[in-house]
C-alpha positions in Angstrom: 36.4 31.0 -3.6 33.1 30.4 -5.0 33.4 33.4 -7.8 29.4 34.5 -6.6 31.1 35.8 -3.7 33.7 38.0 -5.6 30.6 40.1 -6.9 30.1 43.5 -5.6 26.4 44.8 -4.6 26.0 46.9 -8.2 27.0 43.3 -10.0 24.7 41.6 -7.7 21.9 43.9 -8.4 22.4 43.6 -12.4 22.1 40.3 -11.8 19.0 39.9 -10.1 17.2 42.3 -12.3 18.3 39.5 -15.6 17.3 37.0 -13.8 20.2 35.1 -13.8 20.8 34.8 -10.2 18.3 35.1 -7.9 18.7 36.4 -3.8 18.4 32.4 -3.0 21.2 30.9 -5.0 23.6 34.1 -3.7 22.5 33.7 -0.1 23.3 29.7 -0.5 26.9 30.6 -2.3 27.2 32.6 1.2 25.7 30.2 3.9 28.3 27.9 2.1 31.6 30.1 2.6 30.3 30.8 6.5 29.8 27.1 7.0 34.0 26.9 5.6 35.2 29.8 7.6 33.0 31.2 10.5 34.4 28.3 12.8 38.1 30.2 12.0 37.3 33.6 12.5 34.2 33.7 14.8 32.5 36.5 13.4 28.9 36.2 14.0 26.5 36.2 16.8 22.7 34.9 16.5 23.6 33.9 12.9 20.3 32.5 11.6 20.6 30.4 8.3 17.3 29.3 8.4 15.8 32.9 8.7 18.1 34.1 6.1 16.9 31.4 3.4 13.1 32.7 4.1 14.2 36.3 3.8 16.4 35.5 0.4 13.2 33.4 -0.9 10.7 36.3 -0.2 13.5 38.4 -1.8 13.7 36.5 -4.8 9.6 36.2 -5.2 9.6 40.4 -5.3 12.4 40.4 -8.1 10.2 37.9 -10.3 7.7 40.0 -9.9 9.1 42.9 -10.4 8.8 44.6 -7.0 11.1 44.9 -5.0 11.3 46.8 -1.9 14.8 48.6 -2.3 18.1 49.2 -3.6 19.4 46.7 -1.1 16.6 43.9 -1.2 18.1 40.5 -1.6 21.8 41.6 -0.6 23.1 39.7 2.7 23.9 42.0 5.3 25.0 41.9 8.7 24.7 44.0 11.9 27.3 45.0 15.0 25.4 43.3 18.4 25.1 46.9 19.7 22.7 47.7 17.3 19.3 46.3 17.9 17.1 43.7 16.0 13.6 43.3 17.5 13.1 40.4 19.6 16.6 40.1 19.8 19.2 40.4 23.3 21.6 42.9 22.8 24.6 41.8 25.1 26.4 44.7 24.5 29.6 42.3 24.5 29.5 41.3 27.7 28.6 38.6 30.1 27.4 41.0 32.8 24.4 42.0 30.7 20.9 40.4 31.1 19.9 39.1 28.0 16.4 40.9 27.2 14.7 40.9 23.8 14.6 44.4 21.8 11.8 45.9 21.8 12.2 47.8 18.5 14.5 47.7 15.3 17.4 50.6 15.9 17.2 52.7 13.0 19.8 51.1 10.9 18.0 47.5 11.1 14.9 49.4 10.6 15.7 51.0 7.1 17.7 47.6 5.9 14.5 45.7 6.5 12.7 48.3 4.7 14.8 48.1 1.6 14.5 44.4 2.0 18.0 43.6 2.8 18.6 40.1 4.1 19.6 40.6 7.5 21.5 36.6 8.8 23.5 37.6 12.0 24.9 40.0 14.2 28.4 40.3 14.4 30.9 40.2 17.9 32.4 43.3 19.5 33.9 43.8 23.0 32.4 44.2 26.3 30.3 47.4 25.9 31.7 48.0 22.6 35.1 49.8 24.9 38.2 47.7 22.8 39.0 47.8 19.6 39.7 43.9 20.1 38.2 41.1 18.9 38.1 39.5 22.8 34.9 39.7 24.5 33.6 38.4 28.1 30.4 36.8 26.2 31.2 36.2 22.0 34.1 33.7 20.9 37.4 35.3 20.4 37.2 37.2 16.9 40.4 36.6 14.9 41.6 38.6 11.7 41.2 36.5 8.5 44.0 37.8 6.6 46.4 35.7 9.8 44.1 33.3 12.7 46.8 34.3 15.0 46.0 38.5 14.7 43.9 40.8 16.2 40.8 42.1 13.7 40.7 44.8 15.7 37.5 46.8 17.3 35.5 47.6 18.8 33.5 46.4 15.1 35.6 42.7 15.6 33.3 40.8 13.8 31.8 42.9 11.1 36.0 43.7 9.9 36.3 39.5 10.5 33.1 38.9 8.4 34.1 41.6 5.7 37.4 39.9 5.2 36.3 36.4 5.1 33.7 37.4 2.5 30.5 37.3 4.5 28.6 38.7 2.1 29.3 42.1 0.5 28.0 44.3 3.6 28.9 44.5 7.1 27.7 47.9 9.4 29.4 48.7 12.3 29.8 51.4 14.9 32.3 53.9 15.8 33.4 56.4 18.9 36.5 56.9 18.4 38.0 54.6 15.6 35.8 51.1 15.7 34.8 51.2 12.0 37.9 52.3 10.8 40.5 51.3 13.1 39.5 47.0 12.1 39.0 48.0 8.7 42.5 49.2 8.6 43.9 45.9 10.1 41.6 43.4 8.0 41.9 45.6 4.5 38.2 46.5 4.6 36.7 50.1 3.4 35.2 51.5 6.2 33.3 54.8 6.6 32.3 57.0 9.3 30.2 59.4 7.8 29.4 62.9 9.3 27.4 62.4 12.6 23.7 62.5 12.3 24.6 61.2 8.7 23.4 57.7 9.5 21.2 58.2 12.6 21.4 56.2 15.5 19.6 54.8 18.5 21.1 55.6 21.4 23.2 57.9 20.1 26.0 60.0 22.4 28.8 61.7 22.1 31.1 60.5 19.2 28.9 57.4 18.5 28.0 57.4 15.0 27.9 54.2 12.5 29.5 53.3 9.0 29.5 50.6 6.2 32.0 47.9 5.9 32.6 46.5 2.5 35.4 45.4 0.2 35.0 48.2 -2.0 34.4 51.9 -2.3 31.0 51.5 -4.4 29.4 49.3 -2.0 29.5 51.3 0.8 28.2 54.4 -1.1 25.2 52.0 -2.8 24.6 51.2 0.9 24.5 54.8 2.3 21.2 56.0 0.1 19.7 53.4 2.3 21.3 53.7 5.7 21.4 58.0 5.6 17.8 58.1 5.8 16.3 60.4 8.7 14.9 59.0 12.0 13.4 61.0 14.8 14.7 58.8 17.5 18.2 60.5 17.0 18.5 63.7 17.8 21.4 64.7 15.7 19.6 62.9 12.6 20.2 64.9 9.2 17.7 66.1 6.6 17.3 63.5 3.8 20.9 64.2 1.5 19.7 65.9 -2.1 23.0 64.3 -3.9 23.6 61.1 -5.6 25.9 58.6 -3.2 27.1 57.3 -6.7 28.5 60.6 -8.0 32.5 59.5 -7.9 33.7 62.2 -10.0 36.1 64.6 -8.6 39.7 66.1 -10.2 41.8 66.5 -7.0 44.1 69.1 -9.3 44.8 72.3 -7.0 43.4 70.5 -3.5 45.4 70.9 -0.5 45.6 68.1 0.9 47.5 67.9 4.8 49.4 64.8 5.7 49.4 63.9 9.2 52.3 61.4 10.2 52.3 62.0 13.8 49.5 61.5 15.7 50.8 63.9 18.6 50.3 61.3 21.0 50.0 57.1 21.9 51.6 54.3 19.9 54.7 55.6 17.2 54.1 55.1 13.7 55.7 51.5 12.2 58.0 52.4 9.2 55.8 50.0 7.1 52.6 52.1 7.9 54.5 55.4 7.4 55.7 54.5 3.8 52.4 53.0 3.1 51.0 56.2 3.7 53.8 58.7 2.3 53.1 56.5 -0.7 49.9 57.0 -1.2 50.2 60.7 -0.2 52.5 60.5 -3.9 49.4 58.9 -5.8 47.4 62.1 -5.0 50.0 64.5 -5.3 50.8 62.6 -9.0 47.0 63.1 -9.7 47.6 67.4 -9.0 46.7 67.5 -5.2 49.0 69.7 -3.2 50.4 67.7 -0.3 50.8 69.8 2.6 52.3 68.0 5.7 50.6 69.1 9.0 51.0 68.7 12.5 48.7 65.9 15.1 45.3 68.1 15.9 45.5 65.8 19.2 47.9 66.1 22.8 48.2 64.2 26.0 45.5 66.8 28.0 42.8 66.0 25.4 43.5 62.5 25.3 43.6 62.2 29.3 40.8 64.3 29.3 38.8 61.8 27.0 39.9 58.7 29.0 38.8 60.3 32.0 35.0 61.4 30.5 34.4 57.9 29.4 35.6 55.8 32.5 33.2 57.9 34.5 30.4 57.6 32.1 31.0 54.4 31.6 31.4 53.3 35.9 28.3 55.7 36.1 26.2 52.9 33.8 28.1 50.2 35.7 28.6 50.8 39.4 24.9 50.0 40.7 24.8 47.1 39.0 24.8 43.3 41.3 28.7 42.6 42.4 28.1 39.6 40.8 27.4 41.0 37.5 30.1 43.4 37.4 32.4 40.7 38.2 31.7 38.9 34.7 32.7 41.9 32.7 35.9 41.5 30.6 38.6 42.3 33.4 40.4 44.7 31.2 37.6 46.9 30.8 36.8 46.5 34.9 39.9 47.6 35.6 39.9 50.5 33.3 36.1 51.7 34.3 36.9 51.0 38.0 39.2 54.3 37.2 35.8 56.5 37.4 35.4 55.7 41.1 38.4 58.5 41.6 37.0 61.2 39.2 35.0 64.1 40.7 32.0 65.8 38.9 34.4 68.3 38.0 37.1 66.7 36.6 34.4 64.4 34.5 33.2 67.6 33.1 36.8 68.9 32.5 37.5 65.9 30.8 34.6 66.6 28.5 35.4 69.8 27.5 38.2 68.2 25.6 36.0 67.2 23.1 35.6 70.7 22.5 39.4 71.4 22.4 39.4 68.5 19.9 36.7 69.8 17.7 38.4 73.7 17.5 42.0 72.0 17.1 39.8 69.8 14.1 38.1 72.9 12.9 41.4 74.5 12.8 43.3 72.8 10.7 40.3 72.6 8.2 40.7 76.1 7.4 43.7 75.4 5.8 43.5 72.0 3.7 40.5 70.4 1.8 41.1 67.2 3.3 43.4 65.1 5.6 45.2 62.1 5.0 46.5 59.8 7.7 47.6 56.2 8.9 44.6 54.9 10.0 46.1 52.7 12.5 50.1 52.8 14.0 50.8 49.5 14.3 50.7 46.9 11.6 48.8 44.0 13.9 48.8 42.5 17.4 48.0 39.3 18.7 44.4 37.8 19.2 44.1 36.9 22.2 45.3 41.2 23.6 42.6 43.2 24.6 44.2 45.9 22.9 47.6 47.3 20.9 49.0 48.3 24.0 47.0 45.1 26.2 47.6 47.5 29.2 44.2 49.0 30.7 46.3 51.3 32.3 46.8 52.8 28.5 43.7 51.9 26.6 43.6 54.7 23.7 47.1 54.6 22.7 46.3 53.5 19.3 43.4 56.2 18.7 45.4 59.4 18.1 44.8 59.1 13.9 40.8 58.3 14.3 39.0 59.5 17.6 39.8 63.8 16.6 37.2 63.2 14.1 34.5 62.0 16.2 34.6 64.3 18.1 34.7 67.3 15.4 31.8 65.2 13.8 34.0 65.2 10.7 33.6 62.5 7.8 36.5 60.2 7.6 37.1 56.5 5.9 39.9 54.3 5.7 41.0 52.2 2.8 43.8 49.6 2.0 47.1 51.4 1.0 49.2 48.3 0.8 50.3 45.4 2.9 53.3 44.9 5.3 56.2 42.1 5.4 54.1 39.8 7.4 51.2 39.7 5.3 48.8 42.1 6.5 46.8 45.0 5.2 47.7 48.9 6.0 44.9 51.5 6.3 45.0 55.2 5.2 42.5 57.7 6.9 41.0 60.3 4.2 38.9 62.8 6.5 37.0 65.3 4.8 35.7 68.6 6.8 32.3 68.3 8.2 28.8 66.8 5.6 31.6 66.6 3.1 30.7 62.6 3.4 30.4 62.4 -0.7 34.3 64.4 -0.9 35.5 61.1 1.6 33.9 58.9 -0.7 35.1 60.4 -4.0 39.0 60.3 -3.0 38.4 57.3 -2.1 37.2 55.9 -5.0 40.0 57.7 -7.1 42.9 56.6 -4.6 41.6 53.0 -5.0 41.1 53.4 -9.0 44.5 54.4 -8.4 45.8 51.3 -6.8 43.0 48.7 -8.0 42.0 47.7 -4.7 42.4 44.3 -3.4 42.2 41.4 -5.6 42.3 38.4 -3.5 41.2 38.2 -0.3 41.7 35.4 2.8 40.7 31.6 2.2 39.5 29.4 4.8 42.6 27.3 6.6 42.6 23.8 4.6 41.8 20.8 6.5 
C-alpha cells in the first residue's frame, strides 16, 4: 500500500499545514488505490475523479495561502447514495426509482462542502437502503475487502467496502437499525451512530440517523465537529455541542459496564464472536470497569412489531407506484414490503408502538449500568451474493437484535474491531452509551482500541 494512504486525517492535516503534502498529491495516492481495487469491491457510485482533482487543487491553493475553509478541507470523503449531492439522482438503491437530480445538498454534503472536504463519489447500498447487503437492483454487487467472496454488509455496503479498501480516510453512512455499524463490524471499520439529532439529517424518520466510517477512533471524532453542526431542515437537529470531539480522556475505574451476550431474539451468537467479545469485556474489566452481565432489552413482539411498521411504511411509499416500476425492485425486498398489503391501520400503529417498548426496555436498563457492551453482529460473515444473513425475506431482521434497540431509544452506540475469526475476518463489539452521551462512546472507544492497538494492516487489492 502506498504508505500516504496509511495516514489518518490528524496526520494528514499536520501535513498540509508543513507543506509537505499538499490535498493534490493525497487525492492522486487515492485515485491510484481506487483505480487498483474499486473494480474488486464495487464500492462507489457517481465516482468523479476528474471533479475530485479540481476540488483537491482548489484545496491545496487555500492551504498555500493560508485559508482554508475547515478542519476537513482537502480530506477525501465519500457519501452513502441516500444522502443527497445537488444535481445529483439519488436512486435510493434501486432500479424502480426515476433518476431526478437533487435539488439541494442534504445537510451532511452541505457542511462537508463547507469545511471544504473533497467530496469524489457516493457509495452503493441496497434497494431503499432495507438490507444490510451489499446486493442492490441498480449498483454492482458490493463485496467485503477483507474476503471478495463475503458479504460487506448494509444497508452502508459501500461506504464499509470503501473504508476497508482504503478509500480514503472517511466514509459517512446511514443507519435505522444497524447500517453503520452492522458493515463496520464485518469489514473491521469504526463506525458511529451518534445520538439522534446529533448529526442532522434530511429526511429524517424514525430511527434514521447517520455516522462516520473510518479506520480509527480519532478520525471519526475529527469528523464529528464538522458533521454535528445544526440544520433546520431536521427537526430533531441538536443545539451546536459546547465540548471538544477530541477530549479522549476517561478512567473507566468504578463504571458498570452490562454485557449483553444474548440478543433475546434472531440469529445465535457464533462462539468466535462470543469470545471476541467476553474478551474484550476482560480488557475493561482489567482497566477497573465493573462488568455486569445483563439480559437482551429486545423480544419477538417488539421485533414483529417493528417488521410490521416498516413493511407498511415502506408498501405505503411503494404501492402507487407503475407495476412496471415496482417490478424492478430487488425481489427480496418486494416480497418482504408486499407483506404491508395484509397489515390494518391498527396493527401498523401497534407495530409502532414497539418502538416505544424498545426505548423504555433501553431506558431501563440504563438506570442500572453506564454503558453497554455487545457483539455487534452474530454471525462472523455470509456470502455476497445473500440479500441478507438469514437470505430469507420471510426473516429479514434476524441479525439486528444487538444494534436496532438503540435507534429506537435514540441512544449513542459505535462498533469497533475486537479481533478476527478463523477464516479471516473482522469481529465487531457494540459500546452504547445512554442518550447525548456521544463523547462517553467515543472515549471507551478510544481506550478499548489503545488497549488492543487497532488494526495494522488492512486488505490489498487481489494480484493480477
Amino acid at each position: 500500500m502506498n504508505d500516504l494512504l496509511k495516514l489518518t486525517i490528524r496526520e494528514i492535516l499536520f501535513l498540509y499545514a508543513a507543506k509537505k503534502l499538499s490535498p493534490s498529491e493525497y487525492w492522486l495516492a487515492v485515485e491510484e488505490r481506487i483505480a487498483a481495487f474499486e473494480p474488486h469491491v464495487r464500492a462507489l457510485y457517481l465516482y468523479d475523479p476528474e471533479g475530485a482533482r479540481a476540488q483537491a487543487a482548489a484545496s491545496t491553493e487555500r492551504w498555500m495561502k493560508g485559508a482554508t475553509l475547515g478542519t476537513l478541507d482537502g480530506i477525501p470523503v465519500t457519501l452513502k447514495e441516500l444522502i443527497a449531492t445537488k444535481g445529483d439522482p439519488v436512486p435510493l438503491g434501486t432500479a424502480a426509482v426515476e433518476l431526478l437530480p437533487a435539488a439541494e445538498d442534504a445537510p451532511i454534503a452541505a457542511r462537508l462542502r463547507e469545511d471544504g472536504a473533497v467530496i469524489f463519489a457516493k457509495t452503493t447500498c441496497p434497494d431503499y437502503g432495507m438490507l444490510s447487503s451489499g446486493l442492490s437492483s441498480f449498483h454492482h454487487l458490493s463485496r467485503n475487502p477483507w474476503d471478495l467472496t463475503q458479504n460487506p454488509g448494509g444497508s452502508s455496503a459501500g461506504a464499509s467496502a470503501a473504508g476497508a479498501a482504503s478509500f480514503g480516510p472517511l466514509h459517512i453512512g446511514t443507519d435505522i437499525g444497524g447500517s453503520v455499524r452492522l458493515p463496520a463490524g464485518w469489514t473491521g471499520l469504526f463506525g458511529f451512530k451518534p445520538s439522534h439529532g446529533r448529526i442532522p439529517v434530511d429526511p429524517y424518520y424514525v430511527g434514521r440517523c447517520a455516522g462516520p466510517m473510518t479506520r480509527t477512533v480519532e478520525d471519526t471524532a475529527i469528523s464529528m465537529a464538522t458533521l454535528s453542526r445544526p440544520d433546520w431542515r431536521d427537526g430533531t437537529s441538536l443545539p451546536p455541542n459546547d465540548f471538544n470531539w477530541l477530549d479522549f480522556d476517561i478512567d473507566v475505574k468504578g463504571m458498570k459496564i452490562g454485557l449483553m451476550l444474548d440478543a433475546g431474539i434472531g440469529l445465535p451468537v457464533d462462539d468466535e464472536v462470543r469470545d471476541a467479545v467476553v474478551a474484550a469485556a476482560k480488557r475493561f474489566e482489567a482497566a477497573g470497569a465493573e462488568i455486569i452481565p445483563v439480559g437482551p432489552v429486545l423480544n419477538r413482539v417488539m421485533l414483529d412489531g417493528l417488521d410490521n411498521f416498516w413493511r407498511s411504511r415502506f408498501w405505503g411509499d411503494i404501492e402507487k407506484m407503475p407495476e412496471e416500476r415496482r417490478a424492478l425492485i430487488l425481489p427480496y425486498i418486494y416480497q418482504w414490503a408486499e407483506g404491508g398489503t395484509y397489515i390494518s391501520g391498527v396493527e401498523a400503529v401497534r407495530g409502532f408502538n414497539q418502538t416505544i417498548e424498545m426505548r423504555k426496555a433501553c431506558g431501563r436498563l440504563f438506570s442500572t449500568v453506564d454503558a453497554v457492551i455487545s457483539p455487534t453482529n452474530p454471525i462472523v460473515s455470509y456470502p455476497a451474493e445473500w440479500a441478507s444473513p438469514t437470505n430469507d425475506p420471510a426473516k429479514p431482521f434476524e441479525h439486528i437484535g444487538f444494534t436496532v434497540p438503540w435507534n429506537m431509544s435514540e441512544q449513542p452506540a459505535s462498533s469497533i474491531n475486537c479481533g478476527f475469526s478463523r477464516s479471516g475476518m473482522p469481529i465487531g463489539l457494540q459500546i452504547v452509551g445512554p442518550r447525548f452521551g456521544d463523547l462517553l462512546v467515543l472515549k471507551l472507544s478510544r481506550g478499548f482500541e489503545e488497549w488492543t492497538g487497532g488494526i495494522a494492516i488492512w486488505p490489498e487489492p487481489p494480484v493480477a
